[in-house]
N, C-alpha and C positions, 0 to 999 in steps of 0.2 A: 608894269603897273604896280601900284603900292599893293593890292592881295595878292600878289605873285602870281598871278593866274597864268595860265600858259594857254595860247593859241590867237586864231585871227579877228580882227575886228571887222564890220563896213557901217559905214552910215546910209544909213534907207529914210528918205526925207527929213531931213535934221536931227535923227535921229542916231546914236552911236548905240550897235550893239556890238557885243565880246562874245565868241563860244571859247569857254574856257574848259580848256582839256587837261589840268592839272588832275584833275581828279573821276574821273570818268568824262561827260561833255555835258555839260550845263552852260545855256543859252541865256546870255544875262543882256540887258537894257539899261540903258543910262535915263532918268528923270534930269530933262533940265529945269525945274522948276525948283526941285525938292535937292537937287545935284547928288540922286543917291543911286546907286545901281539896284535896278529890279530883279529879281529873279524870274525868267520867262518857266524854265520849264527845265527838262535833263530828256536827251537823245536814248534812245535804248540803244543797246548795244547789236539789236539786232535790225535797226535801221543802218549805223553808221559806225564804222570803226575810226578809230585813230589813227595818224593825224590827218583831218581836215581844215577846208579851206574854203572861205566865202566867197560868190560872187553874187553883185544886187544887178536885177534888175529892172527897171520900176520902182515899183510897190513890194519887191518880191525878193528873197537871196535865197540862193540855194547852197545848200551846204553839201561838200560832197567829199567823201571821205575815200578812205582806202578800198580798193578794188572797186572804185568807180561807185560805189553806194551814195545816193543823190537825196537830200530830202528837201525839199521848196517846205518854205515860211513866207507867207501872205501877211502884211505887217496890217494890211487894212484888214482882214478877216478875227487874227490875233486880239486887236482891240476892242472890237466888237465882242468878242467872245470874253472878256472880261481875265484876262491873265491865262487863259485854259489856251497850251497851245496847238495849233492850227497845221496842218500839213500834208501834204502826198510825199508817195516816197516813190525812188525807184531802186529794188534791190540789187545788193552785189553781184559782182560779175565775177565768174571765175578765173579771175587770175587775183594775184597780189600786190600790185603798182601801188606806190606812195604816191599822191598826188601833191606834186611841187607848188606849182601855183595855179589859181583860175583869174582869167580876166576876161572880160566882157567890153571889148573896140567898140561897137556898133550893132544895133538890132535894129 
């Protein structure tokens, strides 16, 4: 990407978003209108470590990071709430696995 950002994308109903982990994890949105990248929001670090990896479900992707630290983003609750972002989480697990990839075949 032209800001160097580093990490995963998904698109969640025509929507492309980026969590870019160059720099701690900041959750960014693409406007196709405006064609500008929004700023959603930044992950604490005591939700989700580095590196993580998107998988959409729905309306919905979860991001789930090192030692299994999972946080769901509601993209319909997101918008509604006017840029403040939106989420559950489910905390780390003890052990330490890098999570490779997530895919989602079938729900």
């Amino acid at each position: 990407m032209v800001a160097c950002w580093q990490g995963p994308a998904v698109v969640v109903d025509g929507t492309l978003y980026v969590l870019n982990q160059s720099s701690g994890t900041r959750l960014m949105m693409r406007q196709k209108e405006s064609r500008e990248w929004i700023p959603i929001g930044r992950l604490s670090s005591l939700l989700t470590r580095p590196p993580c990896q998107l998988v959409a479900i729905g309306k919905k992707f979860y991001i789930v990071g090192k030692g299994l630290s999972i946080v769901m983003f509601d993209v319909e609750n997101a918008g509604n709430m006017e840029g403040v972002m939106v989420s559950s989480s489910i905390p780390k697990l003890n052990f330490d696995d890098d999570v490779i990839s997530c895919k989602c075949l079938s729900i």
